[in-house]
C-alpha positions as CSV (number, residue, x, y, z in Angstrom):
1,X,92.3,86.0,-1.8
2,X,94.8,88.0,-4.5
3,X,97.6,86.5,-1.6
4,X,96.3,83.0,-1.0
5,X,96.4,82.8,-5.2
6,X,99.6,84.3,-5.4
7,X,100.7,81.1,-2.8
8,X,99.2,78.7,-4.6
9,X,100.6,79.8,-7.8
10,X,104.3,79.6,-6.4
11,X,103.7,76.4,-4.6
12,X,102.7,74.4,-7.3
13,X,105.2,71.9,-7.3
14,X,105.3,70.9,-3.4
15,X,103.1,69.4,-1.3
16,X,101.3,69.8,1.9
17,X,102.3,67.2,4.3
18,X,100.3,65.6,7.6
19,X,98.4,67.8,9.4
20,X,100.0,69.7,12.0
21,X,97.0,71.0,13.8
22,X,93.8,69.0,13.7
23,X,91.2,69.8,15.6
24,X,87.9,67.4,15.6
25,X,86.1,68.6,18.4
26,X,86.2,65.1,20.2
27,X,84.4,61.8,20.2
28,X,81.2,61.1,21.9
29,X,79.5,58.0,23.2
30,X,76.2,55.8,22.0
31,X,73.8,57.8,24.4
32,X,74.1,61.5,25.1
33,X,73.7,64.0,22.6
34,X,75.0,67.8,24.3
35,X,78.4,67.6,25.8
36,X,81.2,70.1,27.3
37,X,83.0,71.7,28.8
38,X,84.7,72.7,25.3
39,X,88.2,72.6,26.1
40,X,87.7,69.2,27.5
41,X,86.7,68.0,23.6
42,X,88.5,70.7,22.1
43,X,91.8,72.0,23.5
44,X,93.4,74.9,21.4
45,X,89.6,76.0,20.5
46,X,87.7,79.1,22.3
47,X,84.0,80.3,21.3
48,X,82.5,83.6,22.4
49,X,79.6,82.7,22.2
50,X,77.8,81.2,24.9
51,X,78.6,77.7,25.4
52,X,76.0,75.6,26.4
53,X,75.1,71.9,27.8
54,X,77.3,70.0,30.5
55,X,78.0,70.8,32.5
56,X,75.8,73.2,32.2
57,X,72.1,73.0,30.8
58,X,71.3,70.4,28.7
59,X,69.1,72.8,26.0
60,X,66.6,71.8,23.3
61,X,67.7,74.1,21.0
62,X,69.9,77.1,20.8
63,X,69.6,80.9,20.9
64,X,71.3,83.4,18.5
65,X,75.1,83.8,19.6
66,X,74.5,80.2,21.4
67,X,76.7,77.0,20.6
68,X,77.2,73.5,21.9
69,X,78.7,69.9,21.0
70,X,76.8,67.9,19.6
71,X,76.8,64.4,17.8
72,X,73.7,65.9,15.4
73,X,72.5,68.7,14.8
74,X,68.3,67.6,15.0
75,X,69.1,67.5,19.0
76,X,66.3,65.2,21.1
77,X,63.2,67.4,21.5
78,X,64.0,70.0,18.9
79,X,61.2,72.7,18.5
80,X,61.9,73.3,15.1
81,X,62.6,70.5,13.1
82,X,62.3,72.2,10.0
83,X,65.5,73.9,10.7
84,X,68.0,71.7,12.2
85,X,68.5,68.7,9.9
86,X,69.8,65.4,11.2
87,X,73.4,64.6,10.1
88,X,77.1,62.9,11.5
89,X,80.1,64.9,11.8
90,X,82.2,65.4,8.4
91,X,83.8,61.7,8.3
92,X,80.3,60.2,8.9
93,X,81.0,58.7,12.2
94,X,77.9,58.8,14.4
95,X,79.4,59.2,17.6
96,X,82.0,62.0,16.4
97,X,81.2,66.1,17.3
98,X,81.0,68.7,15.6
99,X,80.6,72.5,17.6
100,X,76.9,73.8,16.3
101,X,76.3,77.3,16.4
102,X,73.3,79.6,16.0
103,X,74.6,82.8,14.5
104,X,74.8,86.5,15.2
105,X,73.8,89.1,13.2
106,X,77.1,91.9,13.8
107,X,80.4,91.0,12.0
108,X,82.1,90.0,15.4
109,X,84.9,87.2,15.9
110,X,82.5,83.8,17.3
111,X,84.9,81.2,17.3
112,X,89.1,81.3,17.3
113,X,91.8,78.0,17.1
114,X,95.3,78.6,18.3
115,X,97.6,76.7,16.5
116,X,101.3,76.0,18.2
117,X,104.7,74.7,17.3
118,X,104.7,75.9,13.9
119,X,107.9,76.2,11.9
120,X,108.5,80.0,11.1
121,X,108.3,81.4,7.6
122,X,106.4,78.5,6.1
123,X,103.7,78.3,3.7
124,X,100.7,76.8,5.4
125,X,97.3,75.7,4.5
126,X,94.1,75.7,7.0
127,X,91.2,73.9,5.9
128,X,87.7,74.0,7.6
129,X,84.8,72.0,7.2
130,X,80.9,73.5,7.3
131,X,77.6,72.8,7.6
132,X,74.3,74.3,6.8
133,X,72.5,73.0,9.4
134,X,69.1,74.2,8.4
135,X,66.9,72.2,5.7
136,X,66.2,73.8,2.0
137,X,62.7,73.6,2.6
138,X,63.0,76.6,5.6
139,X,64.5,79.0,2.8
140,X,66.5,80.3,5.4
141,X,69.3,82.9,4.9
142,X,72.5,81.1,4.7
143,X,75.1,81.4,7.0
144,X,78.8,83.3,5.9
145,X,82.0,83.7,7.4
146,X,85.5,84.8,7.2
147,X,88.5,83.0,7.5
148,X,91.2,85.0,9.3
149,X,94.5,84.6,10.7
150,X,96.3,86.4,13.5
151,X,99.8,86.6,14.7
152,X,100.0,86.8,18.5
153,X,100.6,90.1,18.6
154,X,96.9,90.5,16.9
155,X,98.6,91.5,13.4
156,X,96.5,90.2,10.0
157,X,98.5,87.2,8.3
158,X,95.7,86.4,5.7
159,X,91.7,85.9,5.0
160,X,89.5,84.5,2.7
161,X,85.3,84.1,2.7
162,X,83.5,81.1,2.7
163,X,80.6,82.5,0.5
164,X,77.2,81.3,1.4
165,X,77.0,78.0,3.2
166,X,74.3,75.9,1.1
167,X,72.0,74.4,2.3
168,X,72.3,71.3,0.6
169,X,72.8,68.9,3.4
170,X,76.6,68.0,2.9
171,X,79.7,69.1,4.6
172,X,81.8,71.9,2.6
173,X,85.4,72.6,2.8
174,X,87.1,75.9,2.9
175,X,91.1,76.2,2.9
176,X,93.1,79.6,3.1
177,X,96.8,79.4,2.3
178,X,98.9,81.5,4.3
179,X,102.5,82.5,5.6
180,X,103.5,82.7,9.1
181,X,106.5,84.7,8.8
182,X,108.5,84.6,12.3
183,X,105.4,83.0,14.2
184,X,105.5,79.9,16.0
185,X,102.1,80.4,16.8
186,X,98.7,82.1,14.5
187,X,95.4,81.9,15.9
188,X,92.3,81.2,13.3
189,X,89.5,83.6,13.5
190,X,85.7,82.7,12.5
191,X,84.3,86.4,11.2
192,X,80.6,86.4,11.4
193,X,79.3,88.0,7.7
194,X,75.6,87.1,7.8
195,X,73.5,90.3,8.5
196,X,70.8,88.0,10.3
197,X,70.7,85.7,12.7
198,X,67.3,84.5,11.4
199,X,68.7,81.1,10.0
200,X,72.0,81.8,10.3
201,X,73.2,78.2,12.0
202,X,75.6,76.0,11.0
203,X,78.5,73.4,12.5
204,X,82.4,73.3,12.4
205,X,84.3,70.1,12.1
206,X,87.7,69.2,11.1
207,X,90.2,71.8,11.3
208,X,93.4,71.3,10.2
209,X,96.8,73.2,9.2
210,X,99.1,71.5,7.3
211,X,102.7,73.0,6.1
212,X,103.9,72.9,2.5
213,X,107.0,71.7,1.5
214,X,109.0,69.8,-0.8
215,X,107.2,67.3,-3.0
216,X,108.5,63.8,-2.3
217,X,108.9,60.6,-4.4
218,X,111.0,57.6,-2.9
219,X,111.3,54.5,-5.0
220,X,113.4,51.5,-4.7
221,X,116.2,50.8,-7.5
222,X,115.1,51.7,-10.7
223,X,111.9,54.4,-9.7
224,X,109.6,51.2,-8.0
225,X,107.3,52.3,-5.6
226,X,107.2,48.3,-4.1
227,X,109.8,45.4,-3.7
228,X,108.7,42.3,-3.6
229,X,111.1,39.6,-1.8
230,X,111.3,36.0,-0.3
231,X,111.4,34.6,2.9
232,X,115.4,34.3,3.3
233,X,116.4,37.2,1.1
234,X,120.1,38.2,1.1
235,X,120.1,40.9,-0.5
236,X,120.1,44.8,0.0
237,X,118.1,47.6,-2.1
238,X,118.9,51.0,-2.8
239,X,116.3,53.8,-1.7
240,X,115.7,57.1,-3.3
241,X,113.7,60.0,-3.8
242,X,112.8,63.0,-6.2
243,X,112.7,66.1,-4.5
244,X,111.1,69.3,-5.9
245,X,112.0,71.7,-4.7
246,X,114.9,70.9,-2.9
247,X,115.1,73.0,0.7
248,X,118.0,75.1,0.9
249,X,120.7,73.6,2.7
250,X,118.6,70.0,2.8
251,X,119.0,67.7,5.8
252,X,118.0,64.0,5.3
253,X,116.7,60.8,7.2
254,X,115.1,57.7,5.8
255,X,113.2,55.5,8.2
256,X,111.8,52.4,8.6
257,X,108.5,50.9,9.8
258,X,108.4,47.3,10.5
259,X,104.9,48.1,11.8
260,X,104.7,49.0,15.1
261,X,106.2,52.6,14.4
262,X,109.1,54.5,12.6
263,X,112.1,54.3,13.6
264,X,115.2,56.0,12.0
265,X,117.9,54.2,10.1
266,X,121.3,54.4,11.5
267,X,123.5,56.1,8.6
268,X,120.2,56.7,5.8
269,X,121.5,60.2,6.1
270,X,121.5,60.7,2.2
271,X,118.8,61.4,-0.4
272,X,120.1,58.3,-1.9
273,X,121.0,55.1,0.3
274,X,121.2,51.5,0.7
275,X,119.3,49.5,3.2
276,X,121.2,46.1,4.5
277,X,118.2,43.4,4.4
278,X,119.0,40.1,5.3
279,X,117.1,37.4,6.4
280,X,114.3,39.1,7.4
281,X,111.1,37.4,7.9
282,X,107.6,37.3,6.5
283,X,106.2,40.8,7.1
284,X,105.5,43.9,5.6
285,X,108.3,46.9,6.1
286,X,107.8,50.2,4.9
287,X,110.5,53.5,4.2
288,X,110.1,56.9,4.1
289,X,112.4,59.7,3.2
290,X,112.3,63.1,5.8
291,X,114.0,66.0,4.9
292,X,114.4,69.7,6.3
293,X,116.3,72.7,6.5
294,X,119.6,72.4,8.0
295,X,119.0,72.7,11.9
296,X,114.9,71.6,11.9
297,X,115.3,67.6,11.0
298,X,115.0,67.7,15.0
299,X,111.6,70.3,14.8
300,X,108.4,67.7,13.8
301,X,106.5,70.2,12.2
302,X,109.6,72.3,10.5
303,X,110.3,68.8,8.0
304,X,108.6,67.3,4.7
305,X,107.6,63.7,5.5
306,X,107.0,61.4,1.9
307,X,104.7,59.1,1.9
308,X,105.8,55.6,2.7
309,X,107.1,53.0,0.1
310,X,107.2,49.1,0.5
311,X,108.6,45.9,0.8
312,X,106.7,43.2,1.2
313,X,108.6,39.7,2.1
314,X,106.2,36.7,1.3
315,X,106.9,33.3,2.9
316,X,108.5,30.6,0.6
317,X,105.5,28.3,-0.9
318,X,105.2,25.2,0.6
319,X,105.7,22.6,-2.1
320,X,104.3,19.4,-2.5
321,X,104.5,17.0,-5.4
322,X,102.9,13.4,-5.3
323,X,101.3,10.2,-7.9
324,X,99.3,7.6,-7.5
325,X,101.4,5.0,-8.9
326,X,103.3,3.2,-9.8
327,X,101.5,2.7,-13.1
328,X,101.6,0.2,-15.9
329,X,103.4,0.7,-19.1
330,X,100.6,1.7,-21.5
331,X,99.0,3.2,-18.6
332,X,98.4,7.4,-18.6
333,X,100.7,8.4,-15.7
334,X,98.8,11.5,-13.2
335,X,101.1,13.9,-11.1
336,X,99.8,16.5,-9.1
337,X,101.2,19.3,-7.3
338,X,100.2,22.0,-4.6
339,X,100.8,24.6,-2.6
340,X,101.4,27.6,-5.7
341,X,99.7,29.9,-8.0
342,X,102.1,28.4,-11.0
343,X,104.1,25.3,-11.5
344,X,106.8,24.1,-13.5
345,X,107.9,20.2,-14.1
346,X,110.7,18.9,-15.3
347,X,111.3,14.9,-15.4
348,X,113.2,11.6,-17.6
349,X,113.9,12.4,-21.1
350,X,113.9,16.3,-21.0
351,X,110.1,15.9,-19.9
352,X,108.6,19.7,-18.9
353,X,105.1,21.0,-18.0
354,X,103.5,24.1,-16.5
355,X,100.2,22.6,-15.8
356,X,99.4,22.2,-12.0
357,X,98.0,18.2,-12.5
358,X,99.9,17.2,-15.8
359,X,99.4,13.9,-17.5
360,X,101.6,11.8,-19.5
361,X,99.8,9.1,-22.1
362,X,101.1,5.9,-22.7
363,X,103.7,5.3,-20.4
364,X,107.3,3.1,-21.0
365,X,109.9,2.3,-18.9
366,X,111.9,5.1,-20.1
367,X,109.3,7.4,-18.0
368,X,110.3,5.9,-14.9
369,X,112.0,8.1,-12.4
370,X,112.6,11.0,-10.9
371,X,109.9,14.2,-11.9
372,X,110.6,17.6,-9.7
373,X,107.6,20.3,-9.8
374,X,109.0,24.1,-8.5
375,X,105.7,26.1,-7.3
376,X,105.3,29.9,-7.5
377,X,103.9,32.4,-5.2
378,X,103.8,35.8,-4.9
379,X,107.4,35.7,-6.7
380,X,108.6,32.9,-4.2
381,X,109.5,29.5,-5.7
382,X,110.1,26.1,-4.1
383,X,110.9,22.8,-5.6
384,X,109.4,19.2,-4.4
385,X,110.4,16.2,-6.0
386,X,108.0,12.9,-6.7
387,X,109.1,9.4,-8.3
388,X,107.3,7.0,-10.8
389,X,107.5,4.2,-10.7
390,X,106.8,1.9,-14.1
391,X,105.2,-1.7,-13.8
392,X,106.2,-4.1,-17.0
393,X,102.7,-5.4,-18.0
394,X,101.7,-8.8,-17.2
395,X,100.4,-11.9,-19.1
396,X,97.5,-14.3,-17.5
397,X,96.8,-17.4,-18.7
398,X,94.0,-20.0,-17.7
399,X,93.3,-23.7,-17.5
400,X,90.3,-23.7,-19.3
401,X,87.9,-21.2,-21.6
402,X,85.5,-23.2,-21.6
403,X,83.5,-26.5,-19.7
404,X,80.7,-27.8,-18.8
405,X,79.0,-29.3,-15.9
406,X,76.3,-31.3,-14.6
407,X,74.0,-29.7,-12.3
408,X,75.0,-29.8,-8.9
409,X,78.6,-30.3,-9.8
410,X,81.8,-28.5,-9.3
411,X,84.9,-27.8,-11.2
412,X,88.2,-25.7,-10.3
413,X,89.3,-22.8,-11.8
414,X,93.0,-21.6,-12.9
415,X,94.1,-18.2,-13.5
416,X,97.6,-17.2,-13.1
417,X,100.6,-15.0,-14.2
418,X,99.7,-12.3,-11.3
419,X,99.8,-11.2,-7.4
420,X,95.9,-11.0,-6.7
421,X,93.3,-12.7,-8.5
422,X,89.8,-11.0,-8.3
423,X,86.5,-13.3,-9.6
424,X,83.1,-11.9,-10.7
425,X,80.3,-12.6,-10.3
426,X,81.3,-14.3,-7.4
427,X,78.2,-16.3,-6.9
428,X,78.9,-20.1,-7.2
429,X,82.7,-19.5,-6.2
430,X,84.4,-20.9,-3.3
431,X,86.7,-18.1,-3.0
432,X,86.3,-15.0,-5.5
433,X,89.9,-13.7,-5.0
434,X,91.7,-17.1,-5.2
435,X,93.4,-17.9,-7.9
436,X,92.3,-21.2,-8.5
437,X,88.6,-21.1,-7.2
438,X,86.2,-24.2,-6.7
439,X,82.7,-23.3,-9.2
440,X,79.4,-24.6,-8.8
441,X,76.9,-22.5,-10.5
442,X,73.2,-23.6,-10.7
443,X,73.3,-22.0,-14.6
444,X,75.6,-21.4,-16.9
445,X,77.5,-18.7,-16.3
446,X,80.5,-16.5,-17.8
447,X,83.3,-15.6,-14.6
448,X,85.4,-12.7,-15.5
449,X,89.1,-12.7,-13.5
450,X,90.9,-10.0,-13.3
451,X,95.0,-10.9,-12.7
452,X,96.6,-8.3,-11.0
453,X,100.9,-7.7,-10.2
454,X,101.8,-4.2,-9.3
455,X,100.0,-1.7,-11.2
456,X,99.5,-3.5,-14.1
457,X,96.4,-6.0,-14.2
458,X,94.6,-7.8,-17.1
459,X,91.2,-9.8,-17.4
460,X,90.0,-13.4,-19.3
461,X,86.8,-15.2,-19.0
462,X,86.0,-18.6,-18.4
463,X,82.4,-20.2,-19.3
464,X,81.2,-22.7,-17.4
465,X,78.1,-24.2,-19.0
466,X,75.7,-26.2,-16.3
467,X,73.9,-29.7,-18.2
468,X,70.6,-29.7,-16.4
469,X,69.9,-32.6,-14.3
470,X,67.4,-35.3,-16.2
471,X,63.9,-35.5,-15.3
472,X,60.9,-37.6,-15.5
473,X,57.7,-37.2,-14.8
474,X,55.3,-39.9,-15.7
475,X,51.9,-37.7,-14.4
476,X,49.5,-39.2,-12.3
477,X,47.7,-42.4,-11.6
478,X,44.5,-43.2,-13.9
479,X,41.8,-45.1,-13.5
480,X,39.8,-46.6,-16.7
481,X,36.8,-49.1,-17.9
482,X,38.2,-52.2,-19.8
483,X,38.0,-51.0,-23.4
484,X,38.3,-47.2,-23.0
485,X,41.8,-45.4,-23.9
486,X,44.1,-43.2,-22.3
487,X,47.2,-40.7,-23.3
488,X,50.0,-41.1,-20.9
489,X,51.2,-37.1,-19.8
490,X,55.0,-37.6,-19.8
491,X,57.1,-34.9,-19.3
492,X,61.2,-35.0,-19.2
493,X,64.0,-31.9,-19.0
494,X,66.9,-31.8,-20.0
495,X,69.1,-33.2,-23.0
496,X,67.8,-36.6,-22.8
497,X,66.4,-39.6,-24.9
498,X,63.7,-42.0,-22.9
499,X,61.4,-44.8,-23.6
500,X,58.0,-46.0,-21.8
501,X,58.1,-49.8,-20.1
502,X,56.7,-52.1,-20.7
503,X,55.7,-51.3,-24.2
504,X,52.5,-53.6,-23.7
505,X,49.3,-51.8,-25.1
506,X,51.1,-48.6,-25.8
507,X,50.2,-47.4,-29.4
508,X,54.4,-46.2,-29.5
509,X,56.5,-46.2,-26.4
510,X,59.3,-44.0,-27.4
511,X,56.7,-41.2,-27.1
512,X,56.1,-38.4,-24.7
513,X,52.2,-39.2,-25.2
514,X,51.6,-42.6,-25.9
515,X,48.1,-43.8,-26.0
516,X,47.7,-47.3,-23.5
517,X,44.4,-49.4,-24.1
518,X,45.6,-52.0,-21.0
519,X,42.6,-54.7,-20.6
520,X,44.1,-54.9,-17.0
521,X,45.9,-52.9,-14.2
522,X,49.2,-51.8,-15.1
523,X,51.9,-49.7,-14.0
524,X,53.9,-48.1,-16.9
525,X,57.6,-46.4,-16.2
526,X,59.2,-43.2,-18.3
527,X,62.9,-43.6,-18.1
528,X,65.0,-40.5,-19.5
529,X,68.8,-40.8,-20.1
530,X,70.9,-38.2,-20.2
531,X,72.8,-37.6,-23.6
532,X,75.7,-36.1,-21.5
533,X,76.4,-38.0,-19.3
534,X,74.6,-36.3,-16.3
535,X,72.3,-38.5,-13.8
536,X,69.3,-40.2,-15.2
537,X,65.8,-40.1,-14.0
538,X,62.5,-42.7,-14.2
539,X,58.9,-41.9,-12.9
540,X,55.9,-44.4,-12.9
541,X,52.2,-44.3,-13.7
542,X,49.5,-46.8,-12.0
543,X,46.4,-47.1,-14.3
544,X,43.8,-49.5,-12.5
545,X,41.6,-50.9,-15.1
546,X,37.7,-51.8,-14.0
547,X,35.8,-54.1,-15.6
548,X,33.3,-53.1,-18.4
549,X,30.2,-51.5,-17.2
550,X,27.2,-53.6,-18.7
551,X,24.3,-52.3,-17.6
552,X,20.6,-54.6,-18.5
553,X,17.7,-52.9,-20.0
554,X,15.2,-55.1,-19.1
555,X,14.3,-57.7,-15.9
556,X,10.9,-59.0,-15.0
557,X,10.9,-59.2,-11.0
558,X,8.2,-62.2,-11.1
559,X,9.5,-64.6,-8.4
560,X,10.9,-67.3,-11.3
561,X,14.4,-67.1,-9.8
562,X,15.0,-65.7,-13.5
563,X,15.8,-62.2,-14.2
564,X,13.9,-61.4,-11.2
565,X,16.6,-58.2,-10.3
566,X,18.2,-55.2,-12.5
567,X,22.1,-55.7,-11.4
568,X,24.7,-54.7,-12.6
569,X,27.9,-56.5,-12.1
570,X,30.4,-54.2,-12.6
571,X,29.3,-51.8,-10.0
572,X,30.2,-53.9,-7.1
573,X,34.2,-53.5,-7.8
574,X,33.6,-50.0,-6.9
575,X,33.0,-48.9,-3.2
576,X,30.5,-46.2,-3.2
577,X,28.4,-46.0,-6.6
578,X,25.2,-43.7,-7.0
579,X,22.0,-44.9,-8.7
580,X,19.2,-43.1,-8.9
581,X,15.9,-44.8,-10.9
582,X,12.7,-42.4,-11.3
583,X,9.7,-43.2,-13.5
584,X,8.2,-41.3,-16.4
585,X,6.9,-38.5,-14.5
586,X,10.4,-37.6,-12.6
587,X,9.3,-39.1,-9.5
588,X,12.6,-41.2,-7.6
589,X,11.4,-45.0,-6.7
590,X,14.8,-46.1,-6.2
591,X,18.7,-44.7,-5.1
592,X,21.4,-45.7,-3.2
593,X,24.6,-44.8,-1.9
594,X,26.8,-47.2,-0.9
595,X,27.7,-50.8,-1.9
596,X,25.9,-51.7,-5.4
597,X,22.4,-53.4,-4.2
598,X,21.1,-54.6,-7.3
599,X,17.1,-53.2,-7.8
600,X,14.2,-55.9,-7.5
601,X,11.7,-53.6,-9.2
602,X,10.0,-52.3,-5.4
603,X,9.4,-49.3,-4.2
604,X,9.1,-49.4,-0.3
605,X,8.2,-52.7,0.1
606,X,5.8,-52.5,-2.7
607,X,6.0,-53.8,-6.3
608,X,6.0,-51.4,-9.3
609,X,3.7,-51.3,-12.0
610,X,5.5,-52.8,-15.6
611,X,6.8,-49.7,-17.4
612,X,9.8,-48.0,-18.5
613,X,11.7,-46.3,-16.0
614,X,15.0,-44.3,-16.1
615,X,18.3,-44.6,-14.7
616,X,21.2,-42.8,-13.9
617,X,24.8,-44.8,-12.6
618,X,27.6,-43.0,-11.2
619,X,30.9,-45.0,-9.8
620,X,33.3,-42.9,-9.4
621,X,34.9,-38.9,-10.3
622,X,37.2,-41.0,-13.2
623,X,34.2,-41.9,-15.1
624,X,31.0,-41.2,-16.4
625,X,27.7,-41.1,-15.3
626,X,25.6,-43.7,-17.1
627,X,22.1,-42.6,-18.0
628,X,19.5,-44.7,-19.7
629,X,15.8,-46.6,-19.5
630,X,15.2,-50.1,-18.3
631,X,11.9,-52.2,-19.2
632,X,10.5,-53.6,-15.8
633,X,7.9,-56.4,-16.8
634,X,6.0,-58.6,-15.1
C-alpha cells in the first residue's frame, strides 16, 4: 500500500490510457444461467477452485472452494435465497458474466489472470470489480481478499487488500498500482483473507490493466478541442498537443479516423503538425496524437494514446427565398425564407433584416427589385435571391352610383379601369365577374365590385333601387238589399295614386274605402297609377243589389181573392230561401226550402185558427235572417 501511494504520488500528472488487459468473463445468452468451460469465456483467467456447470453439472448452488459463470448470482432453484441476491454483472447488462465463488476459509491463492504484451518498466494500474453476493439481512461474514501480483518467475511486484466486501448490493472497485520492471508478463493473484467460509461468497467482473503515461491534450489552432467547417472547405488546420510529462526520447504519430477506424497520417510525425483538408465532405473526422519512447511507437501497449479531437464538416444550408407578389404600392410587402437557423436580408435602398419572414409596410416603387436572404447553419451560410415586384395602384370608375328600376326590369352595369371585375352579391347578375353585368334584382339592392390589375385592386358600389310593380285589389264581390250600404275593401302597393269608377253612389271615390249605396247591380273598378312610371294595375268589384225585403204582417186566408196569402215578393229573386212559421207554443206549422211558396195560412191541408204566429226568413249567407210575427185572421 506505502508503494502503490508512493506511485500515485509520482504519477500525478499522467494518465492511464485504454485498457490493456480486460477481462469480462464473457457474454451469455437470454436462457441459460451456468456456463463453462472457463477458458472458453475467459481466456488468460484460471480458478483453483472447482469449476462447476457445463459442461459439467449444472448445480443449484455452490459449495465452499466451488465457483461457476453465471449471469446472476440468485441461480434457478437456489436453496438459500437469503444468501445469494439477484443482480447483473458490473455494467448492468443482463446477459453479461460474472465468475461467482463461494469462499474458503485458509489464505490460499483462488483465482489468478495472466496478463501479456506488457511494455517493461511501466507504471501500471489493475482494477477489479466485486460483489457481496449475500443479502444484509443474512448478517453474513463478509468476504476479503488480497490483491497480488507476480512476475513469472513467481517474485512479488506489489499487493493491496480489498477490506471487507459490503454487503450493500452494489459492485465495488479495487485498483493496485504497480511496476512491472523487465516483465512482459505479471500474473494477478486473488488471496483468500476471510477466516470462514460461512458467507464468504462473492463475484469478479471486470478486470482490467491499464498503463500510465504521459497526459495528453491535442487541440486544433489556438487550444480548441473542435473545428467546425463547411461542406467545400479549403483550408488546412494545425494540430497540437500538451504533453506532461514528455517521454524521454519522445516518438510521435497523429492519426485520423474518418469513422471506420484509425489510420495514421503520412508525415504527422511531430507533436505539432498541419493536416491538408480539402474538399472533404459532410462527415465527422476525428485526430489523435500517439506518442512513445524511441523504438515502441511500433509496440501497442508500450505508447500513450490521447483522446480524440474533432472536426465536424456540416453540409452547406440549402437556401430558399420566395414572396407572394407582386404587391401594390401601399401594400405591406411579405418575404420568407428557409432552410437556416439565422437569416440575413439585404435589398433596394440599403434595405437589411435578420428576421426569418420580414415585412416591409407601405410599399413604393422604389422597393421594387432584387432582395437576397443568406441562411446560417451550424456556421455554414448560403445565399438565395427573390424579386418584388411593385404594381402602380389602379383607379375604377363606374357608369352609375345610383338607379332605379321597375320590378321585373333590368339595367347594365359598368365598372372599369382593371383586368378582372368581381360582383357581389351576385344574385340578380347576369355574370358576377363581367365588367359590365346585366342586373335584375327582385329588391333593392347595393352590388359591391371589386376592380382588380396585377396586385393592386380597389372596390365601388352601385345601388340599384327596385320601384315595386303597382297593384290593385278591388276585394271580392258583394251582394246587398236595395237600401243597405257597403265599404268597398281596396287595397293598392306600391307608389301609386288611384281612383274608383264610376263614382256613382260612392260617398268619395278617390278613397281606399269608399262607402257605395247602389239601388241597382253594379260593378265598380280601382285603378292605381304608378307615380314612377312603372306598369299600372286595375281590379273590379261586382255588388248585385236585391230588391228590398218587405215582408206583411198580416193576411186573412178567407177565399175573397184579397189578401188571402202571406208572400213575400222579394224572396222569389232568390233561389233557395228558408222560412220557418211556428205558433205561440213553438210548435212549426209551416217551412220550406226551396223556391219562395208564399203561405195560405194551412197546416196540412187544414186551416189554422186566427192568431199571431211567428216567423223567421233566411235568403241567403249575405244577409240576414228576418224574424218577426204575422196576424193570420179570418
Amino acid at each position: 500500500m506505502l508503494f502503490a501511494n508512493l506511485v500515485r504520488a509520482q504519477v500525478s500528472t499522467g494518465t492511464f490510457g485504454q485498457p490493456l488487459i480486460n477481462q469480462t468473463f464473457g457474454q451469455g445468452n437470454n436462457t441459460d444461467n451456468w456456463y463453462g468451460p472457463l477458458a472458453l469465456y475467459a481466456p488468460g483467467a484460471t480458478t483453483f477452485t472447482t469449476f462447476m456447470g457445463p459442461p459439467g453439472q449444472n448445480p443449484r448452488a455452490l459449495a465452499p472452494n466451488q465457483s461457476g459463470l453465471v449471469k446472476t448470482p440468485a441461480t434457478p432453484d437456489n436453496p438459500y435465497p437469503i444468501y445469494w441476491q439477484h443482480h447483473t454483472d458490473h455494467t448492468g447488462d443482463s446477459n453479461g458474466l460474472m465468475l461467482l465463488i463461494d469462499g474458503i476459509s485458509t489464505p490460499t491463492v483462488f483465482f489468478e489472470q495472466k496478463m501479456d504484451n506488457l511494455c517493461p518498466n511501466t507504471i501500471l494500474r489493475l482494477s477489479i470489480w466485486v460483489l457481496n453476493t449475500n443479502s444484509p439481512a443474512a448478517n453474513a461474514p463478509p468476504p476479503k481478499m488480497i490483491l497480488k501480483v507476480i512476475d513469472p518467475n513467481g517474485n512479488f511486484l506489489s499487493d493491496t487488500s480489498t477490506g471487507n466486501v459490503t454487503a450493500d448490493g452494489m459492485w465495488h472497485q479495487y485498483t493496485l498500482d504497480f511496476n512491472n520492471g523487465n516483465n512482459s508478463t505479471v500474473t494477478l493473484q486473488l488471496v483468500n483473507d476471510t477466516s470462514t467460509d460461512n458467507g464468504n461468497d462473492f463475484a469478479l467482473d471486470d478486470i482490467t490493466v491499464q498503463a500510465y503515461g504521459p497526459g495528453i491534450k491535442p487541440f486544433f489552432n489556438r487550444n480548441n478541442a473542435s473545428l467546425n467547417m463547411c461542406e467545400g472547405n479549403t483550408n488546412s488546420f494545425t494540430v497540437d498537443a500538451a504533453i506532461l510529462p514528455e517521454y524521454i526520447n519522445p516518438v510521435y504519430q497523429w492519426q485520423e479516423n474518418k469513422g471506420t477506424s484509425w489510420v495514421d497520417i503520412a508525415g504527422a510525425t511531430t507533436k505539432q503538425a498541419t493536416i491538408n483538408f480539402l474538399n472533404r465532405p459532410t462527415g465527422v473526422y476525428q485526430y489523435r496524437l500517439i506518442t512513445a519512447i524511441d523504438g515502441n511507437m511500433d509496440k501497442v501497449n508500450c505508447r500513450a494514446v490521447s483522446d480524440p479531437i474533432t472536426v465536424n464538416v456540416n453540409s452547406l444550408p440549402v437556401a430558399e427565398a420566395h414572396n407572394p407578389g407582386p404587391f401594390c404600392v401601399g401594400n405591406t410587402i411579405q418575404l420568407y425564407a428557409s432552410g437556416g437557423t439565422s437569416y440575413s436580408w439585404s435589398g433596394p435602398n440599403g434595405y437589411s433584416s435578420t428576421a426569418q419572414n420580414p415585412t416591409i409596410i407601405n410599399a413604393t416603387k422604389a422597393m421594387e427589385g432584387e432582395y437576397m436572404v443568406t441562411v446560417n447553419s451550424n456556421g455554414c451560410s448560403s445565399s438565395a435571391p427573390t424579386n418584388v415586384k411593385i404594381d402602380d395602384p389602379i383607379s375604377i370608375s363606374t357608369n352609375v352610383q345610383t338607379i332605379s328600376i321597375c320590378e321585373g326590369k333590368s339595367v347594365q352595369l359598368t365598372a372599369s379601369g382593371g383586368t378582372e371585375y368581381f360582383w357581389s352579391p351576385a344574385s340578380g347578375l347576369s355574370d358576377h365577374r363581367s365588367a359590365n353585368p346585366i342586373a335584375a334584382p327582385t329588391e333593392t339592392t347595393t352590388y359591391t365590385v371589386k376592380v382588380t390589375q396585377g396586385a393592386c385592386s380597389k372596390t365601388a358600389q352601385i345601388t340599384v333601387n327596385v320601384d315595386k310593380n303597382v297593384s290593385a285589389d278591388a276585394g271580392a264581390d258583394q251582394e246587398i238589399v236595395n237600401g243597405q250600404k257597403i265599404t268597398l275593401n281596396g287595397k293598392v302597393s306600391g307608389d301609386v295614386t288611384y281612383l274608383w269608377t264610376p263614382a256613382n253612389y260612392l260617398d268619395d271615390p278617390t278613397k281606399l274605402n269608399p262607402i257605395a249605396t247602389p239601388p241597382h247591380d253594379i260593378t265598380y273598378t280601382l285603378q292605381a297609377t304608378s307615380k314612377l312610371g312603372c306598369s299600372n294595375s286595375s281590379d273590379q268589384i261586382n255588388i248585385t243589389v236585391y230588391p228590398k225585403v218587405v215582408i206583411p204582417n198580416t193576411f186573412s186566408p178567407n177565399g175573397d181573392n184579397v189578401n188571402d196569402t202571406w208572400n213575400i215578393p222579394a224572396a222569389g229573386l232568390f233561389p233557395n230561401p228558408k222560412v220557418k212559421i211556428i205558433n205561440r207554443y213553438g210548435n212549426v206549422v209551416y217551412q220550406s226550402t226551396g223556391p219562395f211558396k208564399p203561405w195560405d195560412g194551412k197546416m196540412n191541408g187544414k186551416e189554422l185558427p186566427s192568431a199571431v204566429y211567428y216567423y223567421s226568413v233566411y235568403l241567403n249567407e249575405k244577409l240576414q235572417t228576418y224574424t218577426g210575427w204575422l196576424m193570420l185572421v179570418r
